[in-house]
Residue, then its C-alpha position, 0 to 999 in steps of 0.5 A: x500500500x505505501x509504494x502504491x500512495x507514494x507512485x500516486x502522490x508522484x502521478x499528481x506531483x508538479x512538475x519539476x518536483x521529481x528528482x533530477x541527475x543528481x549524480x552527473x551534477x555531484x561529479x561536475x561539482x567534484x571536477x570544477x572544487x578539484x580543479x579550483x580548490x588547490x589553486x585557490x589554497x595556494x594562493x591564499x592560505x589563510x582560508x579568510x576572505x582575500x583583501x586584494x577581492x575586497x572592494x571600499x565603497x566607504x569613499x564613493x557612497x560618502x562623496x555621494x552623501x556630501x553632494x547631497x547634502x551639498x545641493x538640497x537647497x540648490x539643484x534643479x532635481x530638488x527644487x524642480x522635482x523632488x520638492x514638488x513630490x515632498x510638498x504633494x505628499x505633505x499636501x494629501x497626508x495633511x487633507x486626510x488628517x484634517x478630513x478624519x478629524x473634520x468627521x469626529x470619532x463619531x463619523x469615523x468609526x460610522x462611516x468605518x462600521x458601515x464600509x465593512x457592513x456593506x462589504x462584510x456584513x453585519x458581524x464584521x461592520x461591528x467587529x470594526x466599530x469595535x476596534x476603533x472605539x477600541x483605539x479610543x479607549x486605549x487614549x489612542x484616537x489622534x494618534x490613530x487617525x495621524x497614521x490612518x492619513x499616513x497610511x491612507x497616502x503611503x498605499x495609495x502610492x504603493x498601489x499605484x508604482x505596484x501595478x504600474x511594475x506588475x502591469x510591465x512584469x505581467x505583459x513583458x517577459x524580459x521585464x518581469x525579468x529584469x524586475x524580479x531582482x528589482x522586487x528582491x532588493x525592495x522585499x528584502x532590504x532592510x528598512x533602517x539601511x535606506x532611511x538614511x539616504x531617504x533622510x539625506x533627500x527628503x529631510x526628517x518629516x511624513x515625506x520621507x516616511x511615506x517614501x520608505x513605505x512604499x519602497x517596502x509596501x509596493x513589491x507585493x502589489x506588483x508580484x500579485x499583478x504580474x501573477x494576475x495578468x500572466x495567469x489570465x485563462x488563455x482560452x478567455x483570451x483567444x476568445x476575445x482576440x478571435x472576436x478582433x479586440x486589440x491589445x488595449x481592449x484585450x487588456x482592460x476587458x479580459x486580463x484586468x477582469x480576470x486577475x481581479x482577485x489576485x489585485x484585491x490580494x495585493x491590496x490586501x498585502x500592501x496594506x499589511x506591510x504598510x501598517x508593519x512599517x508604522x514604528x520604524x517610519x515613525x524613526x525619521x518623523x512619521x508620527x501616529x501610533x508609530x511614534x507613540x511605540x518608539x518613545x514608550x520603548x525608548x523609556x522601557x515602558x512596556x505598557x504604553x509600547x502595548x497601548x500604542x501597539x494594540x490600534x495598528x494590530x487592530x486596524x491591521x486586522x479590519x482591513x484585513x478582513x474587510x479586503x479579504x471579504x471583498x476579495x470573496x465576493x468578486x464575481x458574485x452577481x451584485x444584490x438587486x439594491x446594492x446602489x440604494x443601500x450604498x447610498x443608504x449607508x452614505x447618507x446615515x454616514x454622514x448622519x452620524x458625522x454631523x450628529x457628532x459635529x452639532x453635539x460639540x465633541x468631534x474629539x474622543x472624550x478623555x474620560x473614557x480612556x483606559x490605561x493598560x500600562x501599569x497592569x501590562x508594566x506589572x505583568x512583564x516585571x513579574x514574568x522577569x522576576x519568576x521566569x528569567x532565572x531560578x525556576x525548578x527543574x526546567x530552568x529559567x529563560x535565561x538559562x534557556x537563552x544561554x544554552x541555545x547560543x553556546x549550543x546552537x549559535x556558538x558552533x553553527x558561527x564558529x564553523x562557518x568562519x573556519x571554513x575557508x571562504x572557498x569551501x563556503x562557496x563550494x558548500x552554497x553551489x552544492x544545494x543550488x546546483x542539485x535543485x536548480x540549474x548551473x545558472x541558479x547555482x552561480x547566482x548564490x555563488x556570485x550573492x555569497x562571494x558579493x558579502x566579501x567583495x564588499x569587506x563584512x564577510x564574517x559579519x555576514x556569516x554571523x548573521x547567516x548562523x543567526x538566521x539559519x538557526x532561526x529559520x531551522x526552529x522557525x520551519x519545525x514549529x511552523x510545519x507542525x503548527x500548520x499541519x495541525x491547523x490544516x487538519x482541524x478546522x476548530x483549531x485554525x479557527x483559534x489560532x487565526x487570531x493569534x497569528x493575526x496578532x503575532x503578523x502585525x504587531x510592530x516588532x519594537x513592541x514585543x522586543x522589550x519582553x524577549x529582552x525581559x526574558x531571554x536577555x540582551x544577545x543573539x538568541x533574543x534576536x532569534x526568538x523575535x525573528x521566529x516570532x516575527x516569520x512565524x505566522x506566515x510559514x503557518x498560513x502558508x503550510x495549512x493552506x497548501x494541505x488543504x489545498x491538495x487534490x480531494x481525489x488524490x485523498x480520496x484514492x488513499x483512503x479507498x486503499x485503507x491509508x490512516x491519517x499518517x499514511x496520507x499526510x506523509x505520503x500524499x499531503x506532503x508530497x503534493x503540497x510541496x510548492x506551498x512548503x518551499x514558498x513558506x521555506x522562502x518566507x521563512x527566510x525573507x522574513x527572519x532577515x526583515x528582522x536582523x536589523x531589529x535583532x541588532x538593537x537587542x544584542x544580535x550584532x552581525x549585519x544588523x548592528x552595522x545598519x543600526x550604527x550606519x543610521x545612528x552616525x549617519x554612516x551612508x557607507x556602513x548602513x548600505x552596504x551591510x543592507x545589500x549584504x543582507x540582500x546579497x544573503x536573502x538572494x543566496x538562500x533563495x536560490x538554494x531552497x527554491x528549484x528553479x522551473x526547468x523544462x522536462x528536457x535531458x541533462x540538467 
């Protein structure tokens, strides 16, 4: 029965997911480390990274950071250009602001209620309602409404460059080449390494704020269109061109309707990733909920970090479900009043706003503001008192901490450095090649040796131990987690939530109770990088199980296959392009996060993006944030397969 499972999971397996000439490919690798390791061990006997392949761009980046600051005031780029595009973002961040405030909290949280109502239904218009008096409760309104505004402008523009790239990438294949890499670095580049340049251009304000929000927020957009678009039904297309449609009307008539879903997903995503770039924008003067986060954290308040975090998870959350809602009822037909009711709620909307207005308090009432911080600030001192140290039989926290890093990071950074720089390379081609092409495994050779060109090879080697160890727990608790959620309904509806939280709650916040916990070092760097990619290895693990072909469960169960039997031998099989993405989520998303873990004593990379921000060091902070890339771009290449043809030799 078991060989019979395994050559049905194979039958319906992907292409591209059955094992190639491994061996001829072990052999060439044999051949080409004979030939070039000797060479490379007399030449350089040291086994570190040579100085004479070193490239100082400390020069040319500080020049460029002179010029800059040189001819802000006076150049046409910015007087002509640039300023235009500070004063227009400033203009539209300022007219939500004000509009929001016009309204009160009254006609703010009616007219939220009342989209989702209309989208959603009636439980999730009052879940919103909910969340916003709840931003009130928690004293939090203001700042709520400054990053609505900031986050209204900051997706809008982020929609508006993702689909203009999608729309290139989804009609060009030499462009959705070109831009792939393009995407990489926008996903991938730490945040804290450009803000400094976007600093240098925009000064200290929203501009800036806005700017770095939409280098981070677009590329999901833009990925989702181009998906949208190059999956577009051919036959809908052939139908349409057969009828005489030109590119245009073939375009907005088909494509365009046809990758709605996946458009409204982007939405979805860019919204996600804006709401999560609250509290780092808030470091060059965004304002709102963001700014609130940095200071409380700033002064070790724990509490008021959570009272300020809690509305950007809320709000994360309603616009979650309602473009999730929305996505859900694309190609319904439309209810037989959908207009009246519409304007029914418009004009029960306004209603409220001015029922608001006349009764003289558009402003949330600070009598009715609850304070969570001394409970929360109480809550995380016990937790370090009682579980840090001296807790019977299992150990403290810290002793957990401890043992990781001497266990774990200790051996996995020590060994990498010993290596000799060849052998590491040697070491990254090897998965590469067997999975993918000689083309994939030349670009991870090329992203590795790019670390020691630009002169941090073993900083890049400390955080490359950091995230292998965190990607490796991440990927055990996300497989198990995902698989138990994927065969329970009761149990994913329960850990939805949770991992709601988890996915938008700002990593600043939950910093302060790791370091409480574990300690300042490298392992509570790992445990937020963990908590931080979790929830989408889960998401994306549950879902490509559930997604598996019922008529290929439903032939192992006709064979007598137990549960096991079929999750092994069918379930994991066939959902194996949905576990290698969640591998490169994983991945994706514990590198966003090595520049956090540098505040918290995880040194490496990150650190070095932090004190590049800090000293105003444009040379330090971009190139250990294209190391950081240059990692990103190496691991993505030796764990995802490359999509070959089913043609002989590899």
């Amino acid at each position: 029965m078991t060989a019979t499972l395994t050559a049905t999971a194979r039958k319906t397996a992907p292409p591209g997911t059955r094992t190639g000439p491994a061996v001829r490919k072990l052999l060439a690798l044999a051949v080409i480390a004979a030939a070039l390791v000797p060479l490379a061990a007399t030449r350089w006997t040291n086994g570190t990274w040579p100085a004479a392949l070193t490239v100082d761009l400390s020069g040319p980046l500080g020049r460029a950071g002179d010029w800059i600051i040189d001819n802000r005031d006076s150049h046409p780029l910015f007087l002509h250009f640039l300023g235009h595009v500070s004063n227009a973002v400033v203009i539209a961040v300022r007219a939500v602001y004000l509009a929001l405030l016009a309204v009160g909290w009254a006609g703010a949280t009616g007219i939220a209620a009342l989209v989702a109502w209309r989208v959603a239904g009636i439980r999730l218009a009052l879940g919103t309602a909910a969340a916003f008096l709840a931003c009130g409760l928690l004293g939090m309104w203001v700042p709520t409404m400054q990053t609505l505004a900031l986050m209204a402008v900051a997706v809008a523009v982020s929609v508006a460059v993702g689909v203009l790239l999608g729309f290139a990438a989804g009609l060009s294949d030499r462009m959705n080449r070109v831009l792939r890499p393009v995407l990489d670095t926008m996903q991938v580049l730490p945040a804290f390494a450009y803000l400094l340049p976007v600093v240098l251009v925009f000064g200290i304000g929203v501009p800036a704020a806005v700017l770095a929000t939409v280098v981070y927020a677009a590329p999901p957009m833009a990925r989702l269109t181009a998906l949208g678009l190059r999956g577009a039904d051919k036959e809908v297309l052939e139908a349409v061109e057969s009828l005489g449609a030109t590119a245009r009307q073939r375009l907005l008539t088909a494509r365009v309707p046809l990758a709605r879903r996946e458009l409204l997903l982007g939405l979805n995503q860019t919204i996600m990733m804006a709401l999560s770039m609250a509290v780092i924008a808030s470091v060059i003067g965004a304002g709102g909920l963001g700014d609130r986060v940095y200071q409380a954290l700033a002064s070790v308040d724990v509490g008021a970090a959570l009272a300020a975090g809690i509305p950007i998870v809320l709000l994360a959350v309603v616009l979650d479900r309602v473009t999730g809602a929305a996505g859900a009822r694309l190609g319904r037909a439309p209810a037989p009043n959908a207009r009246a009711l519409w304007a029914y709620a418009l004009v029960a909307a306004v209603a409220v706003a001015v029922a608001g207005r006349l009764a003289g308090r558009p402003e949330w009432p600070g009598g009715w503001v609850v304070g969570i911080a001394g409970p929360v600030n109480r809550a995380v001192d016990w937790m370090t008192a009682h579980l840090y140290s001296g807790v019977p039989v299992v150990g403290g926290t810290a002793d957990w901490a401890g043992h990781f890093t001497a266990w774990v990071l200790d051996p996995l950074r020590d060994g990498l450095q010993w290596l000799p720089w060849w052998a590491v390379l040697l070491i990254v081609a090897l998965p590469a090649w067997l999975i993918g092409t000689w083309r994939t495994a030349l670009t991870a050779v090329l992203a590795m040796a790019a670390t020691g060109v630009l002169g941090v090879w073993k900083p890049s080697l400390d955080t490359l131990a950091q995230v292998l160890a965190a990607v490796a727990v991440t990927l055990v608790i996300g497989f198990a987690t995902g698989i138990a959620a994927a065969r329970s309904d009761r149990f994913e509806r329960l850990l939805r939530p949770v991992l709601d939280v988890f996915q938008t709650m700002p990593q600043f916040v939950y910093l302060i109770p790791v370091v409480a916990l574990f300690g300042v070092g490298r392992a509570p760097a790992v445990a937020a990088a963990i908590v931080y990619a979790l929830p989408a290895v889960v998401r994306i693990t549950a879902q490509g199980l559930r997604q598996v072909d019922p008529a290929a469960l439903e032939s192992a169960r006709s064979l007598g296959a137990t549960g096991g039997q079929q999750l092994r031998q069918v379930q994991l099989p066939l959902a194996r392009p949905a576990l290698l993405l969640a591998v490169n989520q994983g991945v994706v998303l514990v590198l966003a996060v090595v520049v956090i873990g540098g505040l918290v004593g995880g040194g490496a990379l990150g650190y070095d993006v932090v004190f590049g921000l800090a000293q105003g060091d444009l040379a330090t902070g971009l190139v250990a944030g294209a190391a950081i890339v240059c990692l990103g771009l190496m691991l993505d290449r030796v764990t995802q397969p490359a999509e070959r043809p089913a043609t002989k030799g590899a």
